[in-house]
C-alpha positions as CSV (number, residue, x, y, z in Angstrom):
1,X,74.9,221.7,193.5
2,X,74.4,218.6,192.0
3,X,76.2,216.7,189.0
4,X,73.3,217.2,187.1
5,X,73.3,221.0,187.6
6,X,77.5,221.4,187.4
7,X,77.0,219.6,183.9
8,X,74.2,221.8,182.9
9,X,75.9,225.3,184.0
10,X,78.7,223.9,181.9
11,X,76.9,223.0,179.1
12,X,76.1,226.8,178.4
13,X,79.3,227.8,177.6
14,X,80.4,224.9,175.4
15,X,76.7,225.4,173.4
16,X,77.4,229.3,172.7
17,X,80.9,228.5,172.1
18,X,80.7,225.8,169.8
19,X,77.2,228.2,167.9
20,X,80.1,231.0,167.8
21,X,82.5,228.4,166.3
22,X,79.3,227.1,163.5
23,X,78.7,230.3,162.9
24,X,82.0,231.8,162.1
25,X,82.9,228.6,160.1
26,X,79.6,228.9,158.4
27,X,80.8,232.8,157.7
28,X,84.3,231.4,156.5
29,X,82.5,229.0,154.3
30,X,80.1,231.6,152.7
31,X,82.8,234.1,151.9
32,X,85.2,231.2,151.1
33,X,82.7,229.8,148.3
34,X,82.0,233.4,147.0
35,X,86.2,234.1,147.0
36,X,86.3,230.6,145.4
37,X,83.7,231.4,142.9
38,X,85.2,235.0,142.5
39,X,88.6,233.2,141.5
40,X,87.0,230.9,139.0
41,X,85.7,233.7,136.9
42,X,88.5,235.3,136.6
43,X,90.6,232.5,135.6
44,X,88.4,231.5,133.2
45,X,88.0,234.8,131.7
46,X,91.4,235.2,131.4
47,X,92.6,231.6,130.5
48,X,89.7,231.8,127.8
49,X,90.8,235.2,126.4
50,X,94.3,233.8,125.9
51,X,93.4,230.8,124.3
52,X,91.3,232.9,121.9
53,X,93.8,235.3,121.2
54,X,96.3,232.8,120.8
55,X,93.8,230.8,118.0
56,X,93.2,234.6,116.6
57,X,97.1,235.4,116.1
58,X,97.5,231.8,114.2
59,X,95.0,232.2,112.5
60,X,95.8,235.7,110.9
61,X,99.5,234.3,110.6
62,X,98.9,230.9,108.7
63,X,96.0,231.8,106.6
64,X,97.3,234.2,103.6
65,X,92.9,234.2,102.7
66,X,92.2,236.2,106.3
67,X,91.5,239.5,104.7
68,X,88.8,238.3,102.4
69,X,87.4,236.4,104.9
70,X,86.9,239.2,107.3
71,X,85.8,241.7,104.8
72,X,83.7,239.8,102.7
73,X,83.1,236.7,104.1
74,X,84.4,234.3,101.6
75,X,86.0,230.9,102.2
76,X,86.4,227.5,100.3
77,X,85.3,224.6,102.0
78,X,89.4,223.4,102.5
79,X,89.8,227.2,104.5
80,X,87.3,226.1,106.8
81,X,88.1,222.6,107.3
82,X,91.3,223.4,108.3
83,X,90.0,225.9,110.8
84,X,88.0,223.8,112.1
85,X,91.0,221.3,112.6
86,X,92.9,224.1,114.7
87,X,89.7,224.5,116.8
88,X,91.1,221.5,119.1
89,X,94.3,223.8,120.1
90,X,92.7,225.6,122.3
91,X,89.0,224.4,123.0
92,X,87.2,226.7,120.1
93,X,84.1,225.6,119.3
94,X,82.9,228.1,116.8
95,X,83.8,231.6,115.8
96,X,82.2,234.6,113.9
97,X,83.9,237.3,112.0
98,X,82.6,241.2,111.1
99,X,83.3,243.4,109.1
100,X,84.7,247.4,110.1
101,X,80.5,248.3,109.9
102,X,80.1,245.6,112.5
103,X,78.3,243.5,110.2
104,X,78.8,239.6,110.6
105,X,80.4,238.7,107.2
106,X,81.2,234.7,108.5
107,X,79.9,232.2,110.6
108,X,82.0,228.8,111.1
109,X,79.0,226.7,111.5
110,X,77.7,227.4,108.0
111,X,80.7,228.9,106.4
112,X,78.4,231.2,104.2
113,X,78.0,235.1,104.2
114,X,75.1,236.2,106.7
115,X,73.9,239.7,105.5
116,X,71.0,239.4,107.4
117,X,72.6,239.9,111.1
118,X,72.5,243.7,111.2
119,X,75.3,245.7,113.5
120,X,76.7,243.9,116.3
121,X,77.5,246.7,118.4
122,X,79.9,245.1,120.5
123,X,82.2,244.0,117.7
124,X,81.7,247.7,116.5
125,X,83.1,249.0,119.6
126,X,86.0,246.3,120.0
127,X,86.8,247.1,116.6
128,X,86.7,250.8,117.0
129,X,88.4,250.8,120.2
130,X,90.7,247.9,120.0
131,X,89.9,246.0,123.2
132,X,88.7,242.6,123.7
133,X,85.5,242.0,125.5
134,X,85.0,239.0,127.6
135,X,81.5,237.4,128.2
136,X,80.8,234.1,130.6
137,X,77.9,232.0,129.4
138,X,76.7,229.5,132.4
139,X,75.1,226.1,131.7
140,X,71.5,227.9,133.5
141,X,72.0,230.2,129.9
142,X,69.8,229.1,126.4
143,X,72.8,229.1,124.2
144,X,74.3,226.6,126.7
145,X,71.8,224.3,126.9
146,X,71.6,224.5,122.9
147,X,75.0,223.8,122.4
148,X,75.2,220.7,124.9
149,X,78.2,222.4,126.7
150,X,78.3,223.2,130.6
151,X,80.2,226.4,130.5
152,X,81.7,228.7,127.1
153,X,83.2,232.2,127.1
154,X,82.3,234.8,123.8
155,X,85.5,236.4,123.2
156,X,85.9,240.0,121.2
157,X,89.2,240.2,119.6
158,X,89.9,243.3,116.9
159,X,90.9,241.1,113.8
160,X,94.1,242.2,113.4
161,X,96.6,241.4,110.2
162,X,100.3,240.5,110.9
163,X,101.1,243.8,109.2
164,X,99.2,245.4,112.5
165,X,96.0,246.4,110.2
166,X,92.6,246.3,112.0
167,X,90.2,245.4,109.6
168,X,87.6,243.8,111.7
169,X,86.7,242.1,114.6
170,X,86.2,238.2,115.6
171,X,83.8,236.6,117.6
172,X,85.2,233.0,119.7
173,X,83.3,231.0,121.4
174,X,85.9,228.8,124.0
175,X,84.7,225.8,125.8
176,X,86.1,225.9,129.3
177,X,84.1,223.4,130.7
178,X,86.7,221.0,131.7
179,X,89.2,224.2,132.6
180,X,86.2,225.1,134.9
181,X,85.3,222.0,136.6
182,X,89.3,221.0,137.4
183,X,89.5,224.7,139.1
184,X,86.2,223.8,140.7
185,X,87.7,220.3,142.5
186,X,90.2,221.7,143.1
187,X,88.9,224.8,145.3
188,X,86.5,222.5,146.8
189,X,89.3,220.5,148.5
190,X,91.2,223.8,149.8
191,X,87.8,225.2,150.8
192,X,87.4,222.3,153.4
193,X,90.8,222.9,154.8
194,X,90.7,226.6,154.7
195,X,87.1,226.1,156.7
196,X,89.5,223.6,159.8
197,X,91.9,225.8,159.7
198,X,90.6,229.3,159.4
199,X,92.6,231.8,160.3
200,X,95.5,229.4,161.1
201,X,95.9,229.0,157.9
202,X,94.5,232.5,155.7
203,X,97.3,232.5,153.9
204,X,97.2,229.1,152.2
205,X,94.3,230.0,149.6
206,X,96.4,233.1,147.9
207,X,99.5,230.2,147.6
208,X,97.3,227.4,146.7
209,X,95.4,229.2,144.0
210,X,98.9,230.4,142.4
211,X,100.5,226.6,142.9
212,X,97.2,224.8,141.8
213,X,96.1,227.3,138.6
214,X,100.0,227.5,137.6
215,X,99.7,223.2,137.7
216,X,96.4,223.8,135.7
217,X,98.4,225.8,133.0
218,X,100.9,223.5,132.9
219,X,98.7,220.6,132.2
220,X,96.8,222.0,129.7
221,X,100.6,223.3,127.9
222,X,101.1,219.4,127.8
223,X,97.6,218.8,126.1
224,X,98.7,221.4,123.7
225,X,101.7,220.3,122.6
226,X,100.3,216.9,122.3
227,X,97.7,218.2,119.8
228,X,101.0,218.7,117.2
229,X,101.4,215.4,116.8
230,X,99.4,213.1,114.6
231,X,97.3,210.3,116.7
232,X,98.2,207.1,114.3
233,X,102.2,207.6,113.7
234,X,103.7,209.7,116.6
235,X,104.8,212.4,114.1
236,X,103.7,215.8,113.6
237,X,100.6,216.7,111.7
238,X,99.6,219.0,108.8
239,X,99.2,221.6,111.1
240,X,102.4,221.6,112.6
241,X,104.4,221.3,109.1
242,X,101.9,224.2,107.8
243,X,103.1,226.3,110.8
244,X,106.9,225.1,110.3
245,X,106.6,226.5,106.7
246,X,104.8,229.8,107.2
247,X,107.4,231.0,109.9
248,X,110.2,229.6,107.7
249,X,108.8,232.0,104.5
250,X,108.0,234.6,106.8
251,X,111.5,235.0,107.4
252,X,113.4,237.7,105.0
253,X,116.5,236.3,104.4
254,X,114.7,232.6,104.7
255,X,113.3,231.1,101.3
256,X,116.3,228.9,100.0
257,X,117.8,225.7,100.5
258,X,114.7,224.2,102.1
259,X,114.7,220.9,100.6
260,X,110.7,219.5,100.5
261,X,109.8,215.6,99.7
262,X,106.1,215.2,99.8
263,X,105.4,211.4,100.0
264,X,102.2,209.6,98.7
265,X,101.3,206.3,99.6
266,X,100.3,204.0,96.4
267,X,97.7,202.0,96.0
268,X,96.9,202.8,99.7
269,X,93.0,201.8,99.3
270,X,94.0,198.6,97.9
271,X,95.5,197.5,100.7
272,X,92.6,199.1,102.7
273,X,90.4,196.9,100.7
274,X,92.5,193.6,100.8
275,X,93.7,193.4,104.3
276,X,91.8,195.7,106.1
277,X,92.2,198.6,108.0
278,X,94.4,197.2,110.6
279,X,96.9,197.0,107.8
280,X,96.4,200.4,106.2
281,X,97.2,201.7,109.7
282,X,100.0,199.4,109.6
283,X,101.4,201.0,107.0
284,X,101.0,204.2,107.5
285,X,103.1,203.9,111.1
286,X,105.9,201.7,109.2
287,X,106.0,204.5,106.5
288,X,106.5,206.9,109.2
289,X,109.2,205.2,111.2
290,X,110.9,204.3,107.6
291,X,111.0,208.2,106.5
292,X,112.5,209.0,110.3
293,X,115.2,207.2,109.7
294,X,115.7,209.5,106.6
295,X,115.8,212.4,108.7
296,X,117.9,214.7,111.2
297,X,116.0,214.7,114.6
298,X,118.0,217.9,115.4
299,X,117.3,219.9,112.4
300,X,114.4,218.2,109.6
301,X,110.9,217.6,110.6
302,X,108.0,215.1,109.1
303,X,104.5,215.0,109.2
304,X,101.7,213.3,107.9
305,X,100.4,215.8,105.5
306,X,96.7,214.3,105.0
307,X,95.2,210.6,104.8
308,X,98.3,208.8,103.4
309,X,100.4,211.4,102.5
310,X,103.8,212.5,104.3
311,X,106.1,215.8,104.0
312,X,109.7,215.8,104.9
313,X,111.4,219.0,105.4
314,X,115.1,219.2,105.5
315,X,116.3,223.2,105.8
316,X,119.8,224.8,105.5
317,X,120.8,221.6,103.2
318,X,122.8,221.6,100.1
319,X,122.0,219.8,96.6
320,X,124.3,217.3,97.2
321,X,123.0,216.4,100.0
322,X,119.3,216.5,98.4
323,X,120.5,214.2,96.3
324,X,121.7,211.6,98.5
325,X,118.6,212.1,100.9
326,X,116.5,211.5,97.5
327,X,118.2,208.3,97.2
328,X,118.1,207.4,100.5
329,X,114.7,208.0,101.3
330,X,113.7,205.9,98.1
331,X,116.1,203.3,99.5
332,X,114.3,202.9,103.0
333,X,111.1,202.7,101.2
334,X,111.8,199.2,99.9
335,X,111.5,198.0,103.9
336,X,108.8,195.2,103.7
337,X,106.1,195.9,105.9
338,X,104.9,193.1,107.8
339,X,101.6,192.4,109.5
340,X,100.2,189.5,110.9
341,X,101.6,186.8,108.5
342,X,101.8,189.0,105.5
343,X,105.0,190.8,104.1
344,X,104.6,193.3,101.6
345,X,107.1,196.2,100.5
346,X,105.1,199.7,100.2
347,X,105.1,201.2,96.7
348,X,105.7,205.3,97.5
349,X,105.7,207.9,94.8
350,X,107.9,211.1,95.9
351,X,108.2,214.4,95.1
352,X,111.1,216.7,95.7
353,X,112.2,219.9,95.1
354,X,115.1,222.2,96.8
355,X,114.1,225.8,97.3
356,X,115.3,228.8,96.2
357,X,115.4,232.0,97.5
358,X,113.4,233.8,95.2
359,X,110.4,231.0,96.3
360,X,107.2,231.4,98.6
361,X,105.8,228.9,100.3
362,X,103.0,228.7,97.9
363,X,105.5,228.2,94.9
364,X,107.6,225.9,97.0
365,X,104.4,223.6,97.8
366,X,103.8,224.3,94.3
367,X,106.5,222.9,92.6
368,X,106.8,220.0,95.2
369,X,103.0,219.2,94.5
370,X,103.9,218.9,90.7
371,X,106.9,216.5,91.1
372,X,105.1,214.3,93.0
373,X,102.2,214.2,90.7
374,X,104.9,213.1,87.6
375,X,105.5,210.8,89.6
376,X,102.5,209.2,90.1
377,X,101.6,209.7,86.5
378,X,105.0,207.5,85.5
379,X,104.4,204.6,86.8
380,X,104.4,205.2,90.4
381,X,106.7,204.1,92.9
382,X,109.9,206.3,92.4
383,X,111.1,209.7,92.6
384,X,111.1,212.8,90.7
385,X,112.6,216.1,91.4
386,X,111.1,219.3,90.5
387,X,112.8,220.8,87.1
388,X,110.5,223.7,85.3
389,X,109.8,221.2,82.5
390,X,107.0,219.7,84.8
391,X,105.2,223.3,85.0
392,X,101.6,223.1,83.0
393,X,101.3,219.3,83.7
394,X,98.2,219.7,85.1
395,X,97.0,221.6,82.0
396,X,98.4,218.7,79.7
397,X,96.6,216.3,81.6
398,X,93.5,218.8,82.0
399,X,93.6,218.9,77.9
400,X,94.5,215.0,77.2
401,X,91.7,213.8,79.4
402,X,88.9,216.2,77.8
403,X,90.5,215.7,74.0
């Protein structure tokens, strides 16, 4: 026998053993990319449903107007703005509420009542029977394309009140695009080792997929908690302080000696105007680092409250201790400011008020709203504290300005 032949005799083997090897790795790969693809779904379905949910319970906990927005499909443009402004928390893009009927009373992107939809029968039957439905809408889907967005989820959720009341159901739509695609790199990589290793190595996709979706979670808990703080200053935003104050007046034996300082900027579009807007952002982060000095790190909390406007809370404090944070804080406002080659000292009008235990948080933003707005109607640039002589200011002014 020659070489020729010994080499092809050999060859025989090594073909049909290296077609067994394609062929199993080929069967590896197919039911590695439908296990992969399997996995996917479900993480999404589930990471979307708690994201949803999570939107859903805030939502019925920090908006007092839920009811009559699920029943009848009323809200002011200020409800859904702020709604809207939660939607970044966890990827919402829209929403839809019904009624007990099943009839759509609100739609976020129009904010108006839609009597026109009929029955939805699935939120009739997740209202009925209490369970949330979860659907996945690919990019290869109309609505998809329409909306610009590689990959959503429609979540069902019963609307249910804090008092445990179903009155409804809600509609989410959650964008997991970006949840989707980092799952999808990431199974690609394993896949390819997975398909070298085979067998060697079956365990490694049960332990990856727990390591790599747990890392997932845990990157998007850091995104989350990075959405509490305002972009501009470093400190929290309205959200945040509207959440601080809804748990603190949930509370039953909570309600008193919460003392409150809203902060307005004055004259804040001047500066705008004169420097520019380099400046006004300026400002507003040297406000911010002037008021946390004013503060206990352990215990207070500030936010920016709205376009240059601030809220300091300071709980479990005493009057005398008001006071001397009323002085101090107007003390720290005389910091000059300085930007570029210009000094200037920020003019802030503040109003305070203590709480008592008898207050809400509507009366307590109440009565914090009015002192501030004495103060800006005496001259600006100080402080006044709440006293029940300011109530029906706004009807004085109301009736001055049409006499």
């Amino acid at each position: 026998m020659g070489l020729a032949s010994l080499i092809n005799e050999n060859r025989k083997p090594i073909l049909f053993a290296l077609a067994g090897t394609i062929a199993v790795v080929v069967l590896v790969a197919a039911a590695l990319d439908e296990l992969i693809d399997w996995q996917v779904q479900v993480a999404i379905r589930k990471n979307a449903e708690v994201r949803a949910l999570n939107w859903s319970e805030n939502f019925f906990a920090t908006t007092p107007s839920s009811r009559r927005m699920v029943e009848k499909g009323i809200a002011t443009p200020s409800e859904l703005d702020r709604l809207e402004s939660s939607f970044a928390l966890v990827d919402v893009i829209r929403f839809e509420m019904f009624n007990r009927e099943g009839v759509r009373t609100l739609l976020s992107d129009t904010g108006v009542l839609d009597p026109s939809s009929g029955v939805n029968t699935t939120a009739l039957r997740v209202y009925e029977t209490g369970l949330p439905l979860v659907f996945i809408h690919e990019k290869e889907d109309y609505e998809t394309q329409a909306t610009q967005l590689e990959t959503y989820v429609e979540v069902y959720l019963p609307a249910i009140l804090p008092s445990g009341e179903t009155i409804g159901a809600i509609e989410v739509y959650v964008d997991v695009t970006r949840f989707e695609d980092e799952l999808e790199e990431v199974f690609q990589q394993i896949s390819g080792y997975l398909i070298l290793g085979t067998l060697l190595i079956g365990l490694f996709p049960a332990v990856a997929y727990v390591r790599t979706t747990r890392q997932i979670m845990r990157k998007d808990k850091q995104l989350l908690e990075l959405t509490r703080y305002d972009k501009l200053t470093g400190i929290y935003n309205r959200d945040t302080v509207s959440t601080y104050l809804t748990q603190f007046f949930a509370s039953p034996e909570a309600g008193g000696n919460l003392g409150i300082f809203f902060v307005d900027v004055d004259h804040f579009k001047q500066v705008n105007d004169q420097y520019g807007h380099a400046a006004g952002d300026k400002l507003l982060q040297h406000i911010a680092t002037v008021l946390k000095g004013c503060i206990k790190t352990e215990t207070d909390l500030i936010g920016r409250y709205g376009g240059d406007e601030f809220v300091i809370l300071m709980p479990e404090i005493s009057r005398d201790m008001f006071r001397e944070r009323c002085s101090l804080i107007m003390k720290a406002s005389q910091t000059p400011c300085r930007h570029k080659d210009i000094n200037f000292i920020p003019s802030l009008s503040v109003g305070a008020y203590l709480t008592e235990t008898r207050d809400t948080e509507k009366s307590a933003l109440h009565k914090a709203d009015l002192a501030v707005y004495a103060a800006k109607r005496s001259g600006r640039s100080q402080l006044v504290e709440y006293t029940p002589t300011l109530e029906g200011l706004f009807d004085q002014e109301v009736s001055r300005q049409s006499a």
